[in-house]
N, C-alpha and C positions, 0 to 999 in steps of 0.2 A: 542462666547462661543464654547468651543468642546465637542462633544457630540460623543457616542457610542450608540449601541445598544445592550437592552439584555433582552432574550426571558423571558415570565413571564409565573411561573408554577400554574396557575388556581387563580391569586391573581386578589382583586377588589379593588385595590389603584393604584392610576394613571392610567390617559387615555388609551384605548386598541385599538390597531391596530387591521387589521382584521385578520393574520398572528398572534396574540398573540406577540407581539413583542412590548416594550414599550422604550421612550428615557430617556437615563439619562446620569446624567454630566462625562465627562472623564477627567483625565490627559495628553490627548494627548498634543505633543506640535507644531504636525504638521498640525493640524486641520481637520486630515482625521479621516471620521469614520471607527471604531473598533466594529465588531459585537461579544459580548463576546460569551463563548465558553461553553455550562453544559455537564455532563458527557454524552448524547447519542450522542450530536455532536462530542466530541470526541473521541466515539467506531466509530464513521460511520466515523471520520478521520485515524482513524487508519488504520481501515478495508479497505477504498480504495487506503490508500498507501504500503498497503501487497498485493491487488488484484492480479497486476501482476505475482508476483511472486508467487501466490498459482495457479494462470491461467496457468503458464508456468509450473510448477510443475505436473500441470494435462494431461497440453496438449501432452508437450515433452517426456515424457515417454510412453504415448500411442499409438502415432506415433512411436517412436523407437520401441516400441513390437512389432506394425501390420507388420512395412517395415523389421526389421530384429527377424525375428520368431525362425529361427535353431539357430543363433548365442546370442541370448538372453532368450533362453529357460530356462536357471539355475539364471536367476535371474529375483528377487520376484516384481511385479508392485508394490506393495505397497513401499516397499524400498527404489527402484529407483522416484517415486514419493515423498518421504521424503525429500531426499537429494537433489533430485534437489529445491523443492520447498525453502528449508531452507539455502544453499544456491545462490540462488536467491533473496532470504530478506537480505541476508547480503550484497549483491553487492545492492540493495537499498539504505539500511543506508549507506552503504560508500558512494554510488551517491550523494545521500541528505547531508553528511558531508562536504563532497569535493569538491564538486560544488555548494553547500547551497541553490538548488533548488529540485524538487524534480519534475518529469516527463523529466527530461534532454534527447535526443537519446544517449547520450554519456553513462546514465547509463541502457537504454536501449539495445542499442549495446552491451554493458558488459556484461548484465544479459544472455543474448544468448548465446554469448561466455561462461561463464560459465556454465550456465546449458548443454550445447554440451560435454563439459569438465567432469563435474560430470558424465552425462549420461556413458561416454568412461568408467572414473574412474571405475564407479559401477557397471558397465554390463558386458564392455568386458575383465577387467582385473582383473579377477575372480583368 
């Protein structure tokens, strides 16, 4: 039989794991288990597949202000942190389309290259 797994919100029907976690029957047809998915699993999936690129958002423009101070004085951290951060989420979703995985270096590497790209865009060709 195939079975999944799926987390139980404070109920007292069927067995409990200690993890709150209880089995129940699937459609799988591969016989692998499926741990389903409730809505706070899927903010904290979201959320760490935006991490990067709110990380690089943060990080790359900060750096760019400390190391070029005279030539980036007219423009605003908060800005330059926008647009790099946003994006950077979009070379994600394209990574994750494209290559239909999602921590690739390939969209890694890309996110770089772009966020460098933006930084240029929005700083120095004011």
């Amino acid at each position: 039989m195939n079975y999944r797994i799926r987390r139980v919100q404070q109920s007292l029907c069927g067995p409990r794991h200690p993890l709150g976690l209880t089995w129940v029957k699937s459609a799988a047809l591969n016989g692998s288990v499926h741990p389903s998915m409730d809505s706070v699993d899927a903010f904290w999936h979201l959320a760490n597949l935006f991490a990067p690129a709110l990380g690089m958002g943060l990080i790359a423009p900060t750096l760019a202000k400390l190391l070029w101070r005279r030539e980036l004085r007219a423009a605003r951290w908060l800005e330059l942190a926008i647009w790099t951060a946003c994006s950077c989420a979009v070379v994600l979703v394209a990574g994750l389309v494209l290559l239909g995985r999602d921590g690739r270096m390939a969209t890694y590497g890309s996110m770089v290259l772009v966020a460098a790209l933006t930084l240029w865009w929005r700083g120095w060709r004011r």
